[in-house]
C-alpha positions, -999 to 999 in steps of 0.1 A, spaced: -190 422 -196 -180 389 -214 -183 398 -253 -172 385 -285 -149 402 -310 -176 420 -327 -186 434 -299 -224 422 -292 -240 394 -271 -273 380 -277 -298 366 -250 -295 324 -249 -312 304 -223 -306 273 -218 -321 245 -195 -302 220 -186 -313 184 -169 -292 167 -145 -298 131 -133 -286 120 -98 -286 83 -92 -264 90 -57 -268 107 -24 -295 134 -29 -285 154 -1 -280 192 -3 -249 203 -1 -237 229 22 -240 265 13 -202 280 11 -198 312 25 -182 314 -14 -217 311 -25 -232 337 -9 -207 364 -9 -194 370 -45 -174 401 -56 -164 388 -89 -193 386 -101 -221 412 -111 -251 394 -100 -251 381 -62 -282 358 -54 -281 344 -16 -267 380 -9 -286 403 -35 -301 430 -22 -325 447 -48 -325 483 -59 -366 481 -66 -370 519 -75 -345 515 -101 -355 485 -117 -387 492 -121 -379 524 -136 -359 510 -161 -387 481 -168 -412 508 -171 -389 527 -195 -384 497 -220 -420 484 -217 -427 520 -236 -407 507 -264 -387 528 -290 -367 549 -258 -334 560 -255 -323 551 -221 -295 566 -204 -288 547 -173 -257 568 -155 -233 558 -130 -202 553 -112 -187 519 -117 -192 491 -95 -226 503 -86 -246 478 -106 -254 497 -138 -247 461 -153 -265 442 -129 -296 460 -131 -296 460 -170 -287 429 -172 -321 418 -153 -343 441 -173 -333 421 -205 -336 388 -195 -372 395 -193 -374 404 -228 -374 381 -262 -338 391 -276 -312 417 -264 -279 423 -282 -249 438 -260 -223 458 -273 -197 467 -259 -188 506 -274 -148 496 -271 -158 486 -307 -180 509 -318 -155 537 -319 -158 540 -359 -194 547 -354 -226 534 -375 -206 510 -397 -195 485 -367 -227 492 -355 -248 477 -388 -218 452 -386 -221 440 -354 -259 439 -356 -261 421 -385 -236 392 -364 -261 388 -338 -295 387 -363 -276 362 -384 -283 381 -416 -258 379 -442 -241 414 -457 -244 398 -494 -267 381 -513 -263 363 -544 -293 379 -572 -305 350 -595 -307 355 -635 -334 328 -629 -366 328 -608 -362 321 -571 -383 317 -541 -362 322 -508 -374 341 -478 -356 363 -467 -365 360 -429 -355 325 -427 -326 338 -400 -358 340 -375 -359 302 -372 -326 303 -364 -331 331 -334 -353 307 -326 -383 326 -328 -415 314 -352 -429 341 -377 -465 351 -389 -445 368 -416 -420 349 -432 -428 316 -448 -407 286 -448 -377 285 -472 -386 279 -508 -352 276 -534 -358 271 -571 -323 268 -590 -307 288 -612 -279 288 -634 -263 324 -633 -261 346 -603 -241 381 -591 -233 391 -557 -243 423 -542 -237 437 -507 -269 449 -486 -275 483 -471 -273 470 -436 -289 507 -425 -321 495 -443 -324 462 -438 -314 456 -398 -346 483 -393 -367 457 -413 -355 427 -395 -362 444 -364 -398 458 -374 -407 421 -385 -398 406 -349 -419 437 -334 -449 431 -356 -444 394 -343 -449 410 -306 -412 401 -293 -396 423 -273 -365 437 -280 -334 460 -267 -301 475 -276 -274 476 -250 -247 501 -256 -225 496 -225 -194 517 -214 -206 547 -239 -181 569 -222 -159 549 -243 -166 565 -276 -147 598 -272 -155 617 -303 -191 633 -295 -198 632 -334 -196 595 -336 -214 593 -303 -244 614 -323 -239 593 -350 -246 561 -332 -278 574 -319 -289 592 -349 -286 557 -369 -307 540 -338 -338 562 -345 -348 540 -372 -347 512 -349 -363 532 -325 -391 539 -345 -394 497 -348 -405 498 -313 -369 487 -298 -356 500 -265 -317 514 -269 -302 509 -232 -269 532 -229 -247 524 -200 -221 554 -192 -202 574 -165 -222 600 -145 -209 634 -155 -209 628 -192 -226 658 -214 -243 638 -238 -266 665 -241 -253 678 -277 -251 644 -291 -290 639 -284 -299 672 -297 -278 665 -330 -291 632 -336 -326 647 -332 -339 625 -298 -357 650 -280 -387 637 -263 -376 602 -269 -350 602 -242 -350 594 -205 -324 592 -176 -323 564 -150 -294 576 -124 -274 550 -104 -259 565 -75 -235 548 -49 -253 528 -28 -264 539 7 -256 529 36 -287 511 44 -286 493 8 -253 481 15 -257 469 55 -293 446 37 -261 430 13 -243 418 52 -277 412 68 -293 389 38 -262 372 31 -251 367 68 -286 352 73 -281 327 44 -250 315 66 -262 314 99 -241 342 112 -248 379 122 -230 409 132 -237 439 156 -252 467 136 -224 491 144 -201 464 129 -223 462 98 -228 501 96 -188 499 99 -183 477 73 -211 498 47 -194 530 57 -163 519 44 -174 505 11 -170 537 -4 -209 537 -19 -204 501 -37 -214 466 -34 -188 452 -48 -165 463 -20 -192 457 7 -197 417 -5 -153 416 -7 -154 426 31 -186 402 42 -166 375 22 -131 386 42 -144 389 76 -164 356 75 -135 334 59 -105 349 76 -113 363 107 -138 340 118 -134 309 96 -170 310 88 -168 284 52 -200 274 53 -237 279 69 -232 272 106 -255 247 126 -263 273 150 -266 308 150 -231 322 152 -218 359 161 -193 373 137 -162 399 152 -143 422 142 -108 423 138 -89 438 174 -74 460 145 -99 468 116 -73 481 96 -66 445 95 -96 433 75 -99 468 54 -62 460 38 -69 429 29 -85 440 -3 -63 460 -27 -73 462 -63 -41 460 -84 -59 483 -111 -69 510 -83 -33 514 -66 -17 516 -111 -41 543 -117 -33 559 -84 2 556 -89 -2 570 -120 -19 600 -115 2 609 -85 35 604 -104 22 632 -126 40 642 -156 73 633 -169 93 662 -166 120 679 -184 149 681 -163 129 707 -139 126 696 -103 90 699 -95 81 723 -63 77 706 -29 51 714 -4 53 707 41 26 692 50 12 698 85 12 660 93 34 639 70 67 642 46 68 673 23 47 661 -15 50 678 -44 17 692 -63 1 662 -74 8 641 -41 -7 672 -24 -39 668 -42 -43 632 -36 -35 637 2 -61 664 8 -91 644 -15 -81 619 9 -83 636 44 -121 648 32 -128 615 24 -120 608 0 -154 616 -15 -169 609 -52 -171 644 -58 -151 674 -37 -163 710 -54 -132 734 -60 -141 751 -27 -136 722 -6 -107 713 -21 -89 746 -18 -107 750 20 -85 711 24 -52 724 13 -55 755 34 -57 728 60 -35 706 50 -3 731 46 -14 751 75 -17 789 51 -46 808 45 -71 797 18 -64 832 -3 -31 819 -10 -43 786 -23 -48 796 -58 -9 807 -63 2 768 -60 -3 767 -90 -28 736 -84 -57 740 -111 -29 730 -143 -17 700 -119 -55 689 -120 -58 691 -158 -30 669 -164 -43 645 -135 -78 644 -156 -57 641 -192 -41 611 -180 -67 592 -158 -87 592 -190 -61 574 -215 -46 539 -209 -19 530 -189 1 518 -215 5 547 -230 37 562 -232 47 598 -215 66 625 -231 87 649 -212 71 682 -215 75 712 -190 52 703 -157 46 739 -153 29 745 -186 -7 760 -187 -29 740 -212 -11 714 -223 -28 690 -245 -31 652 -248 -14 658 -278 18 675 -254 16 647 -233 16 617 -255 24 604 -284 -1 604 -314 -4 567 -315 -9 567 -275 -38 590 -276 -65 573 -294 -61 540 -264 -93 528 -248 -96 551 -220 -113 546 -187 -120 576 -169 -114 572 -129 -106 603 -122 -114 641 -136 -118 677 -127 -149 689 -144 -135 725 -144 -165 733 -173 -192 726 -140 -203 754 -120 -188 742 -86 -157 727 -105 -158 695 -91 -130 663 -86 -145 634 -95 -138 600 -85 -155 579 -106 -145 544 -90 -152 535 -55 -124 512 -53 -102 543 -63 -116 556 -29 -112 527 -8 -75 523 -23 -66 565 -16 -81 555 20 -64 524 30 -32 519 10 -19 555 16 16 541 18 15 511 -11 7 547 -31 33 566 -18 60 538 -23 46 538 -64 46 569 -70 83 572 -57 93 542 -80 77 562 -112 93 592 -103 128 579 -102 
């Protein structure tokens, strides 16, 4: 989500008039048109999620709500928010990368996008300035705030504001106005520390109270249950879910955007193709796009209706997409630890090359799926399977520490630097693992064992994570050979 270094966007339209004194004749839809994966809202291949939207428009048009809208990523969390705003007078997006020292880059950053200064000069002399004039700048005409009156003076002192006090005001005037405002945290999951995370909200109920919606964008799994109760939001908060897309969402993204071209497919071809799009539509419009450029030439509508096919060898079109970011973080994960001059244990595998622990996880989430959540059960029932033994004896490999560490470092960036520690340690912290400086990284969660969860389950929290695990089995192998060398 495009943002600017303090972290917030604010809602611009802008019209803009063309003149054609040439040829005025359409030009040709591009199969590029229709079929976008790099972008987060589609439009000649949309396919809505009504129940959700409306929820979430329902939700804001109650003004003053906290709204949690929860998610894997690349499931359209942004997309969906990003429509509920546009319908509104002014929203300011920030991205929580840069909220992470809590209320004061908050005020900060609000402040930014309401163009209202943090000082203000204070007159010996009499003076007649209104302090809304920022509104006509927002663009926005006030009942309450007259036009700007100066009268000189000769001696003046400079103050800062209380940003806490006066961003609540601003806000209340442009609700007492009627305009319609929200709060976009996005990527709350961001902000590690659960006190600043209470914090955040805590300051918000102010603005709350103003009549402004608060929209927080975050992982699914995330217990954000403590930092609601301590900021005090009970009754005020609700939960708008976004789970992976089914299978019938994703084959109306192939059937409205094939349409749009002229072209069609068999519905087992399209059930194929949703199947293995791992719940998102990101990966569903990448494969429409793939199938109808390079394996049929399709570049543009066709004159007449045309029949798309498949690859002899689907494996053909699925391989075609590999996210370089997937296959790091897999190699990552799989690598495991750096360890201290211990070899690590190896394990035969009924159908492949012996793996050591953490190459055995990744193999057996894969041969159940790989699914976006596999309870402990499964998991221990897929090991059995995959080494042949008897599911009692799962629990000796060792297994549950190797998942910790997996969790530990899928959640802090790649960049950061490994220690050598001993790989057969129980509990070892971040803190054992990397260095001090490494540890407070951005990190992005795309992978975790939520051991604290009744069923204690492994969570993949990216579909393209999935989709990679599934199809480049062997790219994965080869880089998690190169890290462990």
């Amino acid at each position: 989500m495009p943002a600017d270094e303090a972290g917030w966007r604010r809602r611009v339209t802008v019209v803009s008039w063309r003149t054609y004194t040439h040829d005025m004749t359409t030009p040709p839809v591009r199969t590029t048109d229709v079929f976008t994966p790099g972008t987060s809202s589609p439009t000649l291949s949309k396919a809505l999620r009504q129940e959700q939207e409306q929820e979430l428009d329902d939700y804001i048009e109650e003004r003053g709500k906290f709204i949690f809208v929860h998610g894997a990523t690349k499931v359209g969390k942004t997309t969906i928010v990003e429509g509920a705003v546009k319908k509104l007078d002014l929203s300011i997006w920030f991205n929580s990368q840069n909220l992470r020292q809590g209320p004061a880059d908050l005020w900060s950053g609000l402040a930014s996008a309401l163009k209202q200064p943090v000082e203000e000069a204070l007159s010996n002399d009499k003076s007649d300035k209104s302090k809304w004039n920022f509104i006509g700048s927002l663009g926005f005409l006030s009942n309450h705030a007259g036009g700007e009156h100066v009268v000189g003076s000769s001696r003046s002192q400079t103050f800062s504001i209380e940003l806490s006090h006066k961003i609540p005001q601003v806000l209340e005037l442009l609700a007492a106005d009627g305009h319609k405002v929200a709060l976009v945290l996005d990527d709350f999951h961001f902000i590690e520390n659960e006190q600043t995370r209470a914090d955040i909200l805590q300051a918000l109920k102010p603005v709350g109270n103003k009549g402004v919606s608060t929209i927080v964008i975050t992982l699914p799994f995330r217990d954000d249950s403590r930092p609601i109760t301590a900021a005090n939001l009970s009754g005020r908060t609700e939960y708008l879910p976004m789970p992976l897309w089914s299978l019938d969402e994703l084959k109306s993204i192939a059937d409205t955007g094939f349409a749009s071209l002229n072209v069609f497919a068999t519905e087992d071809d399209t059930t194929l193709l949703a199947q293995n799009s791992f719940g998102s539509p990101q990966i569903m419009q990448d494969l429409c796009l793939q199938l109808c450029r390079k394996f049929n030439n399709v570049r543009e509508k066709q004159s007449g209706i045309t029949q798309l096919e498949m690859p002899a060898n689907p494996a053909d079109l699925y391989t075609r997409i590999l996210d370089d970011t997937a296959l790091r973080w897999l190699g990552r994960i799989g690598a495991g630890l750096k360890p201290r001059g211990v070899s690590r244990k190896t394990y035969e595998l009924k159908d492949g090359p012996p793996v050591d622990g953490y190459l055995l996880i990744l193999h057996t989430l894969r041969t159940l799926g790989p699914k976006p959540s596999t309870t402990i059960s499964e998991f221990r029932a897929g090991v059995a399977k995959s080494l042949g033994i008897d599911i009692q004896k799962v629990p000796s490999l060792n297994l549950d520490e190797k998942l910790r560490n997996m969790s530990t470092l899928a959640a802090v960036d790649m960049r950061a630097s490994l220690k050598e520690v001993d790989d057969e340690a129980a509990k070892l912290s971040p803190a054992d693992i990397f260095s001090e400086k490494d540890i407070i990284t951005v990190p992005q969660p795309v992978f975790e064992w939520d051991e604290k969860a009744a069923a204690k389950p492994i969570n993949i929290l990216d579909p393209l994570l999935s989709f990679t695990l599934y199809w480049h089995w062997d790219a994965v192998l080869k880089l998690v050979a190169e890290q462990q060398s």
